[in-house]
C-alpha positions in Angstrom: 50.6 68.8 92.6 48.5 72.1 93.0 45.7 72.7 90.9 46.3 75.3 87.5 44.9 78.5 88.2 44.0 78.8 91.3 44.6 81.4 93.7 48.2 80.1 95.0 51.2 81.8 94.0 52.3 78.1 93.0 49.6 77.4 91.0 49.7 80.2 89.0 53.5 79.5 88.1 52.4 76.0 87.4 49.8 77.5 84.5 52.3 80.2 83.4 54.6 77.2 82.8 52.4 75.1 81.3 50.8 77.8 78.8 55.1 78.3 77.9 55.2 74.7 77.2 52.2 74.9 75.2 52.9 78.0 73.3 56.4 75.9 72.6 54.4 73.0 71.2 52.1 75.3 68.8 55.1 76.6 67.5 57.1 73.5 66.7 54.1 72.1 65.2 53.6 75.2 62.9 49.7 75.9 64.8 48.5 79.3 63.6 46.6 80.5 65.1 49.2 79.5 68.3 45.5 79.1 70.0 45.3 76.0 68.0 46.9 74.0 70.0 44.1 73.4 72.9 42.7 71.9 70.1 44.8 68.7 70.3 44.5 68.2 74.1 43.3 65.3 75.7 42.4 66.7 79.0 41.2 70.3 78.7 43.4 72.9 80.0 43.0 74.7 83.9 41.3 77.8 83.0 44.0 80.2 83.9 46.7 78.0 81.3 43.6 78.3 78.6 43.2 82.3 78.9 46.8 82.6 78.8 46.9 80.9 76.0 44.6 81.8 74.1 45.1 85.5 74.9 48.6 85.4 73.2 46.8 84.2 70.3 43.9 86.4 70.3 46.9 89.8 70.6 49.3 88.2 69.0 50.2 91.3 66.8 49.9 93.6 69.4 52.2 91.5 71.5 54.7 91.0 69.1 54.7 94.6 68.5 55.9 95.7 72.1 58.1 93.1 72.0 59.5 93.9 69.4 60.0 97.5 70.1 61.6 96.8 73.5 64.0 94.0 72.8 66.9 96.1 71.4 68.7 94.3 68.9 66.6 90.7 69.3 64.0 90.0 66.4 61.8 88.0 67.4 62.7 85.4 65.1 66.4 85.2 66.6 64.8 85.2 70.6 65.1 81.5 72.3 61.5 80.0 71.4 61.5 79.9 75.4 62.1 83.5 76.0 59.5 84.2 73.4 56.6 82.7 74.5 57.3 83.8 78.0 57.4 87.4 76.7 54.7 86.7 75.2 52.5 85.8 78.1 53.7 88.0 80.2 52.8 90.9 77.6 49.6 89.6 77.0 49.2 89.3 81.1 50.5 93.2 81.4 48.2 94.4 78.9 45.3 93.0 79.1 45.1 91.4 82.4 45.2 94.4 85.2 44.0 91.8 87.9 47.4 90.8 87.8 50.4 93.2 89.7 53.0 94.4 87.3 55.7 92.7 89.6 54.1 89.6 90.0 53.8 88.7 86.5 57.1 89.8 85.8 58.9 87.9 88.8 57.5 84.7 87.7 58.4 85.3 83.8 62.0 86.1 85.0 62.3 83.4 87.4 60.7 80.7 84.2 63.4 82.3 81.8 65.9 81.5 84.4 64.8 78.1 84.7 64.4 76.8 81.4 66.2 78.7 78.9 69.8 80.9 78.8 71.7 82.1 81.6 71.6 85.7 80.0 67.6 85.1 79.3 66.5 86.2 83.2 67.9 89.6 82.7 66.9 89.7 79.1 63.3 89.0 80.1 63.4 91.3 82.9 64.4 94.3 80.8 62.0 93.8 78.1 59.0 93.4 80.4 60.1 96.6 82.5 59.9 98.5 79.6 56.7 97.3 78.2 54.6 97.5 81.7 55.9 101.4 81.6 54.3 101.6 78.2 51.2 99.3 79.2 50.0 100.2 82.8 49.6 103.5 83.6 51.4 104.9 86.6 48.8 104.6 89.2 48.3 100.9 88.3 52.1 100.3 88.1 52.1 101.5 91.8 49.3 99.6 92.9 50.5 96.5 91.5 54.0 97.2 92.5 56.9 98.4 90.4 58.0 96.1 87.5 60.5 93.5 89.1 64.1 94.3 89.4 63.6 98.0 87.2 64.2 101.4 88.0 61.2 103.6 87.6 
């Protein structure tokens, strides 16, 4: 299997799925901060799994916040704990990682949502995200990272 985090589309799905299943775990066993949970690990986490992580934790407020304003009639409490934390990292990726195109990191959090969680939970995902990279990237880095996945403009 590819290495977490590096530069290969595959990779980076790899660490986006295992920062979800992590971000699962630290909520099922209660971890606050949600960081907490690199804590427990054996083996150390790929770097780009750890940042991902870890910056969910660090913004967690912030990124429950645009979730929350964007997911019309979903508390956050109510969402699939799948959905969640892949809203959540892809938040935290849209805000505060503007290496990373717009329709990248929302491709690969619809395409995760898809796989492991609700048949409804790809579109769900995709709406959500659409609205928050509007509020998060400015125009010219929307463009230049390519428009949010699957969303008008």
């Amino acid at each position: 299997m590819a290495g977490y985090g590096g530069s290969g589309v595959g990779s980076r799905r790899e660490s986006r799925e295992r920062a979800m299943s992590l971000l699962y775990e630290a909520e099922a066993k209660g971890c606050n901060p949600l960081g907490a949970v690199l804590d427990d690990l054996i083996v150390p986490p790929e770097p780009f799994v750890a940042d991902l992580v870890a910056g969910v934790s660090d913004h967690r407020d912030e990124i429950d916040g645009l979730i929350g304003r964007f997911a019309r009639g979903w508390t956050l409490a109510r969402m699939p704990v799948v959905d969640r934390s892949l809203l959540r990292i892809a938040t935290y990726e849209l805000a505060h990682r503007s290496d990373i195109p717009v329709g990248a990191v929302i491709s690969e959090a619809v395409e995760l949502a898809k796989q492991f969680s609700t048949d409804d939970s790809g579109r769900f995902v995709n709406g959500v995200l659409g609205q928050i990279a509007t509020e998060v990237r400015p125009p010219s880095a929307v463009a230049s990272g390519g428009a949010p996945a699957n969303v008008e403009n």
